[in-house]
N, C-alpha and C positions, 0 to 999 in steps of 0.2 A: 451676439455673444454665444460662445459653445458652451452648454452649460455636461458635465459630465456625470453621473451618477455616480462614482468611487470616487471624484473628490470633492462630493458633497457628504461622504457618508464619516464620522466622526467618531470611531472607537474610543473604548476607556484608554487602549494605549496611547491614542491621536490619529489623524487622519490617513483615510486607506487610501495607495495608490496601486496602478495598475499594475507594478513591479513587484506589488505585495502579493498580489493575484496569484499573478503567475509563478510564483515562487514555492507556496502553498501550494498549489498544482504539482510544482515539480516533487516538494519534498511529498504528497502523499499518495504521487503514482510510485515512488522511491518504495515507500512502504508499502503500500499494496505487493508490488512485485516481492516484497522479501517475505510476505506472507505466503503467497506461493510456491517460494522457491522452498519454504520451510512445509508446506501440506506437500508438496513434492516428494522431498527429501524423506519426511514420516511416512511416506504411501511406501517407496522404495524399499526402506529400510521392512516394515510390518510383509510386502511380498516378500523377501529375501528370505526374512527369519522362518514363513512360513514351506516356504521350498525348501529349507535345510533339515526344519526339525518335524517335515509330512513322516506321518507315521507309514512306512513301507507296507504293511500286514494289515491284509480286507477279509 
């Protein structure tokens, strides 16, 4: 008998499969990446403003 570890494991929702896994996986590399895309995007924006409004006069 194969016995598996996720689907012996029995959440409040009801039992995990391997589908479930990997799903989870997908949606929180999803997230990750839009976290980055957004520290990205803030870095960009904070250079830009600081090359426009650099005080010319040393």
């Amino acid at each position: 008998m194969r016995w598996n570890f996720l689907a012996a494991f029995q959440s409040v929702m009801g039992p995990v499969r391997g589908g479930d896994i990997s799903q989870a996986f997908g949606l929180m590399g999803k997230g990750m990446v839009g976290i980055f895309i957004v520290m990205l995007l803030i870095y960009l924006v904070i250079v830009i403003l600081n090359k426009t409004t650099k005080n010319s006069d040393k």
